[in-house]
PLY file of the C-alpha trace (Angstrom):
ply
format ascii 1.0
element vertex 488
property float x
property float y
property float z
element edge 487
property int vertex1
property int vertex2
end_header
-28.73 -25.51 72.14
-27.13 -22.86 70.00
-26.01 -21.46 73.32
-24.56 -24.66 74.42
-22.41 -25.41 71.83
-20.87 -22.20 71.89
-20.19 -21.98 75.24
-18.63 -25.59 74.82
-16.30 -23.72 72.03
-15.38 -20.90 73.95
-12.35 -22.96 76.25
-11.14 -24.44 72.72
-11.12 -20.93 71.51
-8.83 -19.95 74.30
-6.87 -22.69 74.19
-5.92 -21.79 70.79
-5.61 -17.60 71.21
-3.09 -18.97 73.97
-1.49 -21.35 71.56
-0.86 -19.13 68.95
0.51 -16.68 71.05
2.87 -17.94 73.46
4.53 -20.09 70.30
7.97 -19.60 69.76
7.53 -19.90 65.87
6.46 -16.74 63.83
3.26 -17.25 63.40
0.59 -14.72 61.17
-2.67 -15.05 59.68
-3.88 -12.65 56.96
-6.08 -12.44 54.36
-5.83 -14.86 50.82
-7.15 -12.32 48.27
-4.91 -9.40 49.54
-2.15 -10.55 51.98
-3.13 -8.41 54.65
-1.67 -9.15 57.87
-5.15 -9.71 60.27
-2.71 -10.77 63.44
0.44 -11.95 64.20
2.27 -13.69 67.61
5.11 -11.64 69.89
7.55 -14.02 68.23
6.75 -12.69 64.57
7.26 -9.25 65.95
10.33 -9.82 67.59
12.29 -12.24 64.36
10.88 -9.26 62.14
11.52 -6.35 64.65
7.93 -4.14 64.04
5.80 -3.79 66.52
1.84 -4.65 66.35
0.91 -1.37 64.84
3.82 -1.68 61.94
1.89 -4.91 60.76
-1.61 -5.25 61.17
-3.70 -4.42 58.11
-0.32 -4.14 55.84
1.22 -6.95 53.31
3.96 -8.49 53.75
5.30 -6.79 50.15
5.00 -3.37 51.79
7.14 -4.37 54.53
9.18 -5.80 52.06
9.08 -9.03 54.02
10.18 -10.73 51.03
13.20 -8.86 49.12
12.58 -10.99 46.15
9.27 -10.64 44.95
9.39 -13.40 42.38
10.63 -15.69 45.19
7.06 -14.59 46.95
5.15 -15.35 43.86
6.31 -18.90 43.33
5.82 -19.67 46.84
2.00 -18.41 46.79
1.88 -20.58 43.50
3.09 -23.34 44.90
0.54 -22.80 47.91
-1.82 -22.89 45.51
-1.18 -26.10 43.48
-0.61 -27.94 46.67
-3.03 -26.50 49.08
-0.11 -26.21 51.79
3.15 -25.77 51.59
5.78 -27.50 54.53
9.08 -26.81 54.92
10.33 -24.57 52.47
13.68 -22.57 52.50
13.49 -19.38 52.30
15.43 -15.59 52.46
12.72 -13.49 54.37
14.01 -9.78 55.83
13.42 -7.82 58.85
12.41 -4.35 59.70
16.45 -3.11 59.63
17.07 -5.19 56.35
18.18 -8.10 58.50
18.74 -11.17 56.66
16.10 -13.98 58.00
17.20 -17.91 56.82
13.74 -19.47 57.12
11.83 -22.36 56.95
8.03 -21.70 56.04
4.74 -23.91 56.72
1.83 -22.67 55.39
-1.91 -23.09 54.63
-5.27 -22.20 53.57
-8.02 -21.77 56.65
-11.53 -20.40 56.72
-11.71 -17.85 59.77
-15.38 -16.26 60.39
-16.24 -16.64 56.84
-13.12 -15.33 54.69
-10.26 -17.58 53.60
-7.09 -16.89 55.51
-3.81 -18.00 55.14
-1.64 -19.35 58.34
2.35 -18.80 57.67
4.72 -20.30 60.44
8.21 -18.89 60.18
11.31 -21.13 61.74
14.22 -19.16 61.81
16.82 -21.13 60.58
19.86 -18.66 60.66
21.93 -20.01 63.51
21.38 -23.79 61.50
22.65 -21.83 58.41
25.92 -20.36 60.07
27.09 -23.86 61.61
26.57 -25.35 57.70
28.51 -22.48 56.63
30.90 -22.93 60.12
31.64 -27.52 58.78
32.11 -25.96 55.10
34.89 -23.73 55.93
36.11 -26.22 58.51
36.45 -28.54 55.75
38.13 -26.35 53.28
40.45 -25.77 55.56
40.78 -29.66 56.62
41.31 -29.65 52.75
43.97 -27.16 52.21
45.46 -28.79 55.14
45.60 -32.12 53.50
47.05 -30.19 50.16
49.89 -29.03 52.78
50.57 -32.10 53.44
50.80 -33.55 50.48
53.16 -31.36 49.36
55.33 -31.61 52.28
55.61 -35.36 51.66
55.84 -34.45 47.72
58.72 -31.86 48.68
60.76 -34.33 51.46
60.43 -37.10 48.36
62.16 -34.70 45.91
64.80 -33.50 48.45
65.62 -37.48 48.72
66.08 -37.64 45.20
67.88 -34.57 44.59
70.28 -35.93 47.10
70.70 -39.26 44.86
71.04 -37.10 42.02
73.91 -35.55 44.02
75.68 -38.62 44.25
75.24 -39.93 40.64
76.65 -36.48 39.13
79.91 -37.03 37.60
80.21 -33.35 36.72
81.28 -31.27 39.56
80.05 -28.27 38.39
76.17 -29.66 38.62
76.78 -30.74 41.80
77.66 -27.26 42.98
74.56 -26.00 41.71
73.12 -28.44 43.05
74.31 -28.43 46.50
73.81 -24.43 46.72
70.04 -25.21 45.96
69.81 -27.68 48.80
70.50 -24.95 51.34
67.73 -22.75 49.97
64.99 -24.95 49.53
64.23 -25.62 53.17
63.57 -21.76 53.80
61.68 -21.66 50.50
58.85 -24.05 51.86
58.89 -23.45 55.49
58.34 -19.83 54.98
54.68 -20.16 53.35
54.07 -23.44 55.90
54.82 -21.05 58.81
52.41 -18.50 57.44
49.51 -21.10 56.09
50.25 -21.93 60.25
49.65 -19.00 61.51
46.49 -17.87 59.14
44.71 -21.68 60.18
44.88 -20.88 64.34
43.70 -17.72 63.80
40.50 -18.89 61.45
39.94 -22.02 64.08
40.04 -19.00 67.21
37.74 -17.31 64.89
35.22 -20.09 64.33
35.70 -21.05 68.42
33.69 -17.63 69.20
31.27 -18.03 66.50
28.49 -18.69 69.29
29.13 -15.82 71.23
29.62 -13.62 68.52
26.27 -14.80 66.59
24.23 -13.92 70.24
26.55 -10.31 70.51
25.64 -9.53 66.39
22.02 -10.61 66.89
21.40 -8.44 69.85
22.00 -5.70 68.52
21.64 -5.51 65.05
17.88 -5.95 66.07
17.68 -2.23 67.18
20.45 -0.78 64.79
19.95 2.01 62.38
19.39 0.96 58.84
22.45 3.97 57.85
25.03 2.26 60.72
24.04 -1.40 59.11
24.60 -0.19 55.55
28.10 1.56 56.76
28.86 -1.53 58.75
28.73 -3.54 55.38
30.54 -0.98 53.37
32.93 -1.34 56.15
33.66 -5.07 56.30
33.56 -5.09 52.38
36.10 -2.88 52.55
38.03 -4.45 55.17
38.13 -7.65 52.91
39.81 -6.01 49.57
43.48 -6.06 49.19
45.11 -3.00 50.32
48.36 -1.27 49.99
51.40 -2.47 52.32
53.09 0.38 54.16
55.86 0.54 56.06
56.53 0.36 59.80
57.68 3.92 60.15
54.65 4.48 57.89
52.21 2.26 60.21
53.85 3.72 63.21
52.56 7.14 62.30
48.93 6.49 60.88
48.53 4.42 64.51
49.30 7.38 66.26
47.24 10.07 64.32
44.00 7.71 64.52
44.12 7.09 67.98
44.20 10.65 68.67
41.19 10.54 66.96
39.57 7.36 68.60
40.58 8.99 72.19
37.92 11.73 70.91
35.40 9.36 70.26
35.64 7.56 73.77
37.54 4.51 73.09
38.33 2.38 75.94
41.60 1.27 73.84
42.52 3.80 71.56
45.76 2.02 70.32
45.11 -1.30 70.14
41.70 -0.39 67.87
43.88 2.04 65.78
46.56 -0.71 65.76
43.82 -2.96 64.09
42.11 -0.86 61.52
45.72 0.31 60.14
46.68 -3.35 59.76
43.40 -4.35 58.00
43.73 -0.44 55.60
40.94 0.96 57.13
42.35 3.90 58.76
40.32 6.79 57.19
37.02 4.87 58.56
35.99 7.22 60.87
35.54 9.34 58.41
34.41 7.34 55.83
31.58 5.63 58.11
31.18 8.54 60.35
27.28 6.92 61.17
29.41 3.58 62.66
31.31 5.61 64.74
28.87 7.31 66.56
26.49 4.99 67.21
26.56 3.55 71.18
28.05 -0.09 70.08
31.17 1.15 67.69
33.09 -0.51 69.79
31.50 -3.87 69.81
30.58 -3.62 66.49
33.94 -2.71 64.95
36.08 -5.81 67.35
33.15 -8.28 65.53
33.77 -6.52 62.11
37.54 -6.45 62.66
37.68 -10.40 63.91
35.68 -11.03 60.58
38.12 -9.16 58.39
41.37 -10.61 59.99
39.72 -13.93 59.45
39.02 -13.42 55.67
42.71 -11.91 55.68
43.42 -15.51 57.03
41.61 -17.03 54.37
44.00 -15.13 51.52
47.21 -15.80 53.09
46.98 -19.28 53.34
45.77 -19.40 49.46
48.72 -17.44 48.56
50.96 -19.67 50.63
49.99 -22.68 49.31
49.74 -21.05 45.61
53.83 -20.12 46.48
54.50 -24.23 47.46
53.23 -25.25 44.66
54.85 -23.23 42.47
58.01 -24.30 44.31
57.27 -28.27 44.54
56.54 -27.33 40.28
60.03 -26.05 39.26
62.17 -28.53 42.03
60.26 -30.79 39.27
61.20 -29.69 36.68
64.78 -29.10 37.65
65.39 -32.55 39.02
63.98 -34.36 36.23
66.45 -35.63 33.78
64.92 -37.67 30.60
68.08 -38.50 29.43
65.96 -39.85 26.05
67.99 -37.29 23.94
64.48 -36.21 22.31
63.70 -32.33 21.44
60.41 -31.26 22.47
58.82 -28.04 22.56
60.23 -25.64 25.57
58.56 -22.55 26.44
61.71 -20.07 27.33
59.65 -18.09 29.56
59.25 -21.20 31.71
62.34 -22.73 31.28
64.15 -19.16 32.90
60.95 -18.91 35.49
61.92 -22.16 36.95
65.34 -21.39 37.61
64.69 -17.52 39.42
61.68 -20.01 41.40
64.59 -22.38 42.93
66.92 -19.65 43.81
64.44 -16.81 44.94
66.01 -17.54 48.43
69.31 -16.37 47.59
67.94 -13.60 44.93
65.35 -11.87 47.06
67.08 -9.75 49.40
69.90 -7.95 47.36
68.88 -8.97 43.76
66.34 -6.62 41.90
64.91 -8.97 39.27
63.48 -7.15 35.83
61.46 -9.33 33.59
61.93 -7.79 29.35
60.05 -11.07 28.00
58.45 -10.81 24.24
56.22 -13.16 23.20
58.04 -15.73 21.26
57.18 -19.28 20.02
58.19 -22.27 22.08
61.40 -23.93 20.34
62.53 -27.13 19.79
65.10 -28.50 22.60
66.39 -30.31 25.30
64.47 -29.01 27.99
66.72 -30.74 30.95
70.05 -29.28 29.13
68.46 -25.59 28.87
67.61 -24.93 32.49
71.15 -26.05 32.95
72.37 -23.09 30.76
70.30 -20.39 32.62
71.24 -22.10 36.67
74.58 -21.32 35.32
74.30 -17.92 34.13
71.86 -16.92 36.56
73.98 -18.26 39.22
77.32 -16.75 38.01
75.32 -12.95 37.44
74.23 -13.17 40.82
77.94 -14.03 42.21
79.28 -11.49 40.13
77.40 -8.87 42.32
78.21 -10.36 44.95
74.09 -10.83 45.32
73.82 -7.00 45.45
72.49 -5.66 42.46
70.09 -5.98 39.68
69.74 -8.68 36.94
67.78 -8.17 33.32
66.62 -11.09 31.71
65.10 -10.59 28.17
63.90 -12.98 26.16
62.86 -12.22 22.52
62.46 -12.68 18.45
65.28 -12.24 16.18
64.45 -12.99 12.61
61.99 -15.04 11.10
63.28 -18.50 13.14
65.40 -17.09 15.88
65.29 -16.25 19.52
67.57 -15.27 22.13
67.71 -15.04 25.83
70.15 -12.54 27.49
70.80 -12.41 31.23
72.62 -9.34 32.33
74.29 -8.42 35.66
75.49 -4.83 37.12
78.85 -6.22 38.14
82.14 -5.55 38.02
83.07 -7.16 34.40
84.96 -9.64 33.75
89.00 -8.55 33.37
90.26 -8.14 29.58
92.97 -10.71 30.86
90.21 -13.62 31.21
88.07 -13.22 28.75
89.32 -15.09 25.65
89.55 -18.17 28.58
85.59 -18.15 30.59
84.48 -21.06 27.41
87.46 -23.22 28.25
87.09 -26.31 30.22
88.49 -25.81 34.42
89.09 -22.43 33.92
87.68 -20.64 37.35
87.86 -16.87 38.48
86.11 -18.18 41.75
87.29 -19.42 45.14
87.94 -22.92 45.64
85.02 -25.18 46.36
82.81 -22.21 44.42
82.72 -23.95 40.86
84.94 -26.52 39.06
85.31 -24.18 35.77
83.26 -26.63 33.64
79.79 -24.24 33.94
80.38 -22.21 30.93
81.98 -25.08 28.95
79.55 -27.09 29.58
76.43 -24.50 28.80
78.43 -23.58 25.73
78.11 -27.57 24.29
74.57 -27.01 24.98
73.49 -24.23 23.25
75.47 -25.40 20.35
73.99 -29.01 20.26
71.41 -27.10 19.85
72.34 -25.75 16.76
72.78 -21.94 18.73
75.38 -19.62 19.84
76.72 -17.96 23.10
78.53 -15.12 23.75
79.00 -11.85 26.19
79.72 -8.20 26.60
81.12 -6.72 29.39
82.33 -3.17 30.82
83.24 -2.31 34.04
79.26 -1.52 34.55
77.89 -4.93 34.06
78.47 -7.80 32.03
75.32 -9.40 29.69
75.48 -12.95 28.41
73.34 -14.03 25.09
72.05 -17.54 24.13
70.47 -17.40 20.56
68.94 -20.63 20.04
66.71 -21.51 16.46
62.94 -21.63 16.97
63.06 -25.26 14.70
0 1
1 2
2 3
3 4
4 5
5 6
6 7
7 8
8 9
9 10
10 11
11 12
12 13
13 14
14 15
15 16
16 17
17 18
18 19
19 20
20 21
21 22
22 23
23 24
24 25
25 26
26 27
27 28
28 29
29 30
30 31
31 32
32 33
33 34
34 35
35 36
36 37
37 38
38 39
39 40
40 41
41 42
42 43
43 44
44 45
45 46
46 47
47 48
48 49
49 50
50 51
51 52
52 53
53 54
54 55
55 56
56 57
57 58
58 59
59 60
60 61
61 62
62 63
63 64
64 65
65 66
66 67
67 68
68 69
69 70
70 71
71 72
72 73
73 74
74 75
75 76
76 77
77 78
78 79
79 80
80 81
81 82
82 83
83 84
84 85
85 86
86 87
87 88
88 89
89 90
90 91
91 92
92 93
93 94
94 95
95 96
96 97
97 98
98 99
99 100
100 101
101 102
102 103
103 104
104 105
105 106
106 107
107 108
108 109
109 110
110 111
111 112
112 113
113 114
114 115
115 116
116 117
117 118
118 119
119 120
120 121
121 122
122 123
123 124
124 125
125 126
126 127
127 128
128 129
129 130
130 131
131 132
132 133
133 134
134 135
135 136
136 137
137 138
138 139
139 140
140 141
141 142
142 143
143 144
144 145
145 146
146 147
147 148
148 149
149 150
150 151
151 152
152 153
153 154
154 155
155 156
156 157
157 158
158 159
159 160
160 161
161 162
162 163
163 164
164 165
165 166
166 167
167 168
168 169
169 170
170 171
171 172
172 173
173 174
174 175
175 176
176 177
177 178
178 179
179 180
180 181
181 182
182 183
183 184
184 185
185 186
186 187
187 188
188 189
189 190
190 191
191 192
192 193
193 194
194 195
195 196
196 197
197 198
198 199
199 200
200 201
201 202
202 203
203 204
204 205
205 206
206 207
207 208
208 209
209 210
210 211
211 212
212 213
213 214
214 215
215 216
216 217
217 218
218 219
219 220
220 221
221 222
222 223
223 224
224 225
225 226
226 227
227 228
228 229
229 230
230 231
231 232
232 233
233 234
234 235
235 236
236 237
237 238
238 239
239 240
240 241
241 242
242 243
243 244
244 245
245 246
246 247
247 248
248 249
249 250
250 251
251 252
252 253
253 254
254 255
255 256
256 257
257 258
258 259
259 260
260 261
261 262
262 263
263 264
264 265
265 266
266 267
267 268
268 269
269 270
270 271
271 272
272 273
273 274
274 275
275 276
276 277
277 278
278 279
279 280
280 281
281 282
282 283
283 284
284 285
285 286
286 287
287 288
288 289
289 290
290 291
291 292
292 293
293 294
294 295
295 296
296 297
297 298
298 299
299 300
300 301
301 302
302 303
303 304
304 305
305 306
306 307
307 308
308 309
309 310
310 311
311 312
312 313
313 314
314 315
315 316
316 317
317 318
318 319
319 320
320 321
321 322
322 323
323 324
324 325
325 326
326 327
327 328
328 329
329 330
330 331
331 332
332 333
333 334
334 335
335 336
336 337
337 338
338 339
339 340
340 341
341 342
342 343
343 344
344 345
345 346
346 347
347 348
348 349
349 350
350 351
351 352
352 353
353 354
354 355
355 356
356 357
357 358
358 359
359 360
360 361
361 362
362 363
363 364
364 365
365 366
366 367
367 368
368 369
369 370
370 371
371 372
372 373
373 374
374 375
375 376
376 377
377 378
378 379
379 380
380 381
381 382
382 383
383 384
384 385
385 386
386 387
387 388
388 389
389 390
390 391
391 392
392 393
393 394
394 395
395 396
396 397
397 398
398 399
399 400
400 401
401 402
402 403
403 404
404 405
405 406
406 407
407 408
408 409
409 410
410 411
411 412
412 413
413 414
414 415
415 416
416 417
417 418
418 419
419 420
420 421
421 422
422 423
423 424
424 425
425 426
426 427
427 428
428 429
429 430
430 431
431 432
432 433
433 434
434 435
435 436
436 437
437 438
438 439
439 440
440 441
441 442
442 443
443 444
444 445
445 446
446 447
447 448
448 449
449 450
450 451
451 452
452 453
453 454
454 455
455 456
456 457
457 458
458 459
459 460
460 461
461 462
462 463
463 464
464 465
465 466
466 467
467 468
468 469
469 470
470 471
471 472
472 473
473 474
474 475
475 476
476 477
477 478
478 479
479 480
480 481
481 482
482 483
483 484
484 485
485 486
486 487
């Protein structure tokens, strides 16, 4: 009878022994006191990368199957409290220290007499990648949005600087105003061209994502665990912000490292050389000499390289849209006009920032700008009146020098309840026979069209409203204008 009902068992037995082996889930059984791995399926072996003799009879803690050992202990209590545990999220990690996104079932079972514990492990890693794939896709979709915004934001302030246009009575505003006009457009569609740019190139980065995930898995399977830890020094390096060169500069560290790729059997010497300049890595090779040797540099350093470019992406279109808003910030502040007549607390610094923002355009090529700011208390003022004062003298330094030169702006304390802002240029000067007359109302050194003469006049009312004073020195080396305004 005995006999009977064992033979009866035996094509149950098989059925099983077939089951558990041909499953495409990691599957192991080991021991409940001690963890020891009794047996485990081809498709543990393969999602781990041991082979049969690497496991059997060892814990999963010396293979280091778990890299967080206090994530192991909470699952085995949890196991405990609940008799079986179904899927759970976890970080497991291979033979070459390859990441493993999992989801674990397991549970208790008696097997000839000793408890055993059954783990199935899903790898989840591909799942993982497409999450992290729709999150970036929606950042971007985002940031996008943000663009847009700010384009509609930016075309609504260029319609009411134009009003503003055609309300000023004072021709000299609308000169500044008109000059502004013609720089704004490059301003914004600079950045928008870049933030462009940087989005096709992350979309034709996530378009590949499937092939690339099968390349990567392939053969970071069998790779060494020295070329895996150079291949992550290498992409973390890849990903810092490096140095910018020149093209004469660039032209020459091209050329010396694909002398030295040619060496290494490169099928494209130039264009790889070409890459790793542009992304600062060209003293790799012999700063990851292991990555460069190994069979699949190639392949490996393309997938590393599309990965840096991509997070290169990523940067550029956060500084980009970091620049518009600065932009779409101080077109803000220098078309609003309270006209309320009210003081309220100006912070200079500001005040002179938004100015050089609005006319970086026409400052950026010949103009060397140097910053000497102190820290001084905000004043008291009319905020819409003092940008005013610095477009003009900013704007009249810059023409001085014919926008080639450099202009110093210093702000800082004099006295207990003083401060004053000086802008200087590296002109010409202005003639001993015209300067007694730059204050007075329609006097002009400039050509016709350039400036109605009321600039200087009219910052001059200002500053003294204001309870301040104005005045300049000049030589035939540069001429410096000073505002000193009272902090109260």
């Amino acid at each position: 009878e005995k006999h009977l009902a064992e033979e009866a068992l035996r094509p149950t037995q098989e059925i099983y022994s077939k089951v558990f082996t041909l499953s495409p889930i990691a599957t192991s059984i080991s021991t409940a006191d001690d963890g020891k791995y009794l047996e485990v399926n081809d498709s543990f072996l393969k999602l781990f990368g041991y082979t049969r003799e690497e496991v059997i009879g060892k814990t999963s803690l010396e293979l280091k199957v778990w890299p967080d050992p206090n994530e192991r202990r909470k699952y085995l209590e949890k196991m405990i409290r609940q008799g079986i545990v179904v899927d759970e999220e976890v970080i497991l990690q291979g033979k070459n220290g390859k990441v493993v996104h999992s989801e674990c079932y397991s549970a208790f079972a008696e097997i000839n007499g000793k408890l055993c514990v059954i783990n199935l492990v899903k790898d989840i890693s591909e799942k993982k990648e497409a999450e992290s794939l729709r999150r970036l896709n929606r950042e971007i979709s985002d940031q996008n949005e943000l663009i847009e915004k700010q384009k509609q934001e930016l075309e609504g302030i260029l319609r009411d600087l134009k009003k503003t246009q055609n309300q000023l009575i004072i021709s000299e505003k609308m000169a500044a105003l008109g000059q502004l006009v013609a720089g704004i457009a490059h301003e914004i569609n600079n950045p928008i061209g870049v933030i462009k740019a940087a989005n096709d190139s992350i979309q034709n980065y996530f378009e590949r994502s499937t092939d690339r995930m099968t390349r990567v898995s392939e053969i970071l399977r069998d790779l060494n665990k020295s070329v895996l830890n150079e291949l992550y020094l290498f992409l973390k390096k890849g990903k810092e912000d490096r140095e910018i060169v020149s093209p004469k500069e660039a032209r020459a560290k091209i050329k010396e490292l694909e002398i030295k790729l040619k060496t290494k059997g490169f099928d494209n010497p130039h264009s790889s050389a070409q890459d790793l300049v542009e992304s600062g890595l060209e003293n790799s090779p012999e700063e990851f000499p292991n990555l460069f040797s190994d069979k699949n540099a190639q392949t490996l350093l393309h997938l590393a390289i599309e990965e840096i470019q991509a997070a290169q992406s990523s940067k550029l279109i956060d500084m980009s849209v970091n620049r518009t808003s600065k932009v779409v910030y101080a077109l803000r502040k220098f078309t609003h006009w309270s006209g309320e007549g009210v003081k309220t607390s100006v912070v200079l610094a500001e005040s002179v920032e938004t100015v050089l923002t609005i006319y970086q355009n026409q400052l950026k090529v010949g103009v060397e700008i140097h910053r000497e700011y102190e820290d001084v208390p905000p004043i008291q003022g009319y905020a819409d009146d003092l940008i005013h004062v610095w477009t003009n003298l900013v704007y009249n330094a810059a023409q001085a020098m014919s926008f080639k030169g450099s202009l110093t702006i210093g702000i800082a304390r004099k006295g207990d309840n003083e401060v004053e802002v000086s802008v200087a240029d590296t002109g010409p000067g202005i003639p001993a026979t015209v300067q007694e007359r730059i204050f007075e109302p329609f006097f002009t050194t400039k050509a016709p069209g350039e400036g109605s003469g009321l600039g200087l006049d009219i910052a001059r009312r200002i500053i003294e409203t204001h309870g301040g004073t104005i005045r300049f020195e000049t030589s035939s080396s540069g001429t410096t204008f000073f505002v000193r305004l009272p902090i109260s």
